[in-house]
ROLUM-446625 format. One record per residue (C-alpha): x, y, z negated; residue in three letters. Coordinates in steps of 0.1 Angstrom, whole numbers, padded with zeros to 4 digits, always signed. Each point is the difference from the previous one (the first is absolute). Layout:
BEGIN
XYZala
...
END
This chain:
BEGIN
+0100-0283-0220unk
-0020+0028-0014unk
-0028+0018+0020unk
+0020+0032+0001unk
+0031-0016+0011unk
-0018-0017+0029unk
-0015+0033+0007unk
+0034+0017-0003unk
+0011-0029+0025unk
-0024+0000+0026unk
+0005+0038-0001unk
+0039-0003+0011unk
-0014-0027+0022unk
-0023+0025+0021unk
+0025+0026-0002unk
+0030-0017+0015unk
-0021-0017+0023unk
-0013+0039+0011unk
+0033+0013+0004unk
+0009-0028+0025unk
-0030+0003+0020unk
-0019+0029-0003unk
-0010+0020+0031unk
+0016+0032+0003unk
-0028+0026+0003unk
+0005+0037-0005unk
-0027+0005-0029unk
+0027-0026-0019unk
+0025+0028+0001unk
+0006+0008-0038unk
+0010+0035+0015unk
-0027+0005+0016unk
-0029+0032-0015unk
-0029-0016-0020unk
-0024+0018+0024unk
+0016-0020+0027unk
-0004-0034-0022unk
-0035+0010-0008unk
-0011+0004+0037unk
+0019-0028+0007unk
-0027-0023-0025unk
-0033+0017+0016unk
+0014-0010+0037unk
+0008-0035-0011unk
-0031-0009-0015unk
-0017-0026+0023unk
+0026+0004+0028unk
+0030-0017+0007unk
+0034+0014-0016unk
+0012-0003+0039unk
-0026+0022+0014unk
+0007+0026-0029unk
+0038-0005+0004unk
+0000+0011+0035unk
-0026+0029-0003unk
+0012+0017-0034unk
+0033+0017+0015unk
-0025+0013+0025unk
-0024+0017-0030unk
+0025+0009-0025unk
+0013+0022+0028unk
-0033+0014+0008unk
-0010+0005-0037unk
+0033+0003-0021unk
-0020+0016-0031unk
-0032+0000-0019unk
-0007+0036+0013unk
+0004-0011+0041unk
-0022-0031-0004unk
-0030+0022-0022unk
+0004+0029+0027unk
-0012-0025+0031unk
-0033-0003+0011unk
-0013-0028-0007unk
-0008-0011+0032unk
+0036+0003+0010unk
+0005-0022-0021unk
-0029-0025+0007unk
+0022+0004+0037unk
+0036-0004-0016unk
-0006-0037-0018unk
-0023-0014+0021unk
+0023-0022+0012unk
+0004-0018-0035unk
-0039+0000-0008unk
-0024+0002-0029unk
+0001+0035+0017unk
-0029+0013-0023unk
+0012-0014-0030unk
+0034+0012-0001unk
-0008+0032+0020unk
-0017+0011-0032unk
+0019-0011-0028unk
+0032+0016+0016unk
-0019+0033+0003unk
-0018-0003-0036unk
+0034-0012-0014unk
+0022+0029+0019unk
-0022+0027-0009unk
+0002-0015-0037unk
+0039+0001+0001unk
+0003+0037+0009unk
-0026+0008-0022unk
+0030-0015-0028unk
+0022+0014+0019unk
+0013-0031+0010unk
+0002-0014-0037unk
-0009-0035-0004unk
-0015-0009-0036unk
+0015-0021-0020unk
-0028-0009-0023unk
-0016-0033+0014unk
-0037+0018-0004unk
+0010+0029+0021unk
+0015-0025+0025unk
-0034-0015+0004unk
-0018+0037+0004unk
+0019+0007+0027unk
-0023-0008+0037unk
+0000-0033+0015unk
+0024-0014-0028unk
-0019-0033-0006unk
+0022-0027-0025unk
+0028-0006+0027unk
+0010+0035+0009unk
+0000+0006-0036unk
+0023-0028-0009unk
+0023+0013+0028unk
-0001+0033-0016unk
+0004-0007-0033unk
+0032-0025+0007unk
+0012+0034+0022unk
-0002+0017-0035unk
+0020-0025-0016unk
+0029-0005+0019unk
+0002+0038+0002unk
+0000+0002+0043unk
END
């Protein structure tokens, strides 16, 4: 067996075994907004998908665009995700990002060089991004 046909192979192997038990979370949603995909991967880093599960619903409502979450002090926010932690952390790169966003007015590069300009888009964030880009979400 070649290497590209095991490849090929453990591929349909990892999908089939996803769509039997994957976990149903919301930022899974291929209908879902690529804002809404990209906040999802800045909550979930270093917390558990659990945690985030239960309080996204809760911030999509209370920041449903770019433009609501860059108009919030950021001490509200600080407030609003304290409950998930790295308050600090994310507090900024949400604002930095936001602000960013409207700035583009809301358009997402596609280039993987202005991915990685954009604030507190480190290597995982950009992969997110860029396979956003790609499937077209």
């Amino acid at each position: 067996m070649s290497k590209q046909t095991k490849v090929e192979k453990f591929q349909e192997e990892i999908l089939s075994w996803f769509e039997q038990y994957a976990r149903p979370f919301l930022w899974r949603n291929p209908n879902i907004s690529k804002y809404k995909k990209i906040i999802a991967e800045i909550l979930l880093q270093r917390t558990k998908a659990e945690t985030i599960s239960n309080f996204i619903p809760i911030f999509y409502k209370k920041f449903p665009s770019w433009k609501k979450l860059s108009d919030i002090p950021v001490q509200e926010l600080h407030d609003f995700i304290e409950p998930i932690g790295l308050v600090n952390r994310r507090s900024d790169v949400l604002i930095r990002l936001s602000k960013e966003m409207v700035s583009r007015g809301g358009r997402i590069p596609c280039n993987r060089g202005e991915i990685d300009k954009l604030p507190g888009v480190g290597q995982y964030i950009g992969n997110s991004i860029e396979l956003l880009n790609k499937r077209g979400r």
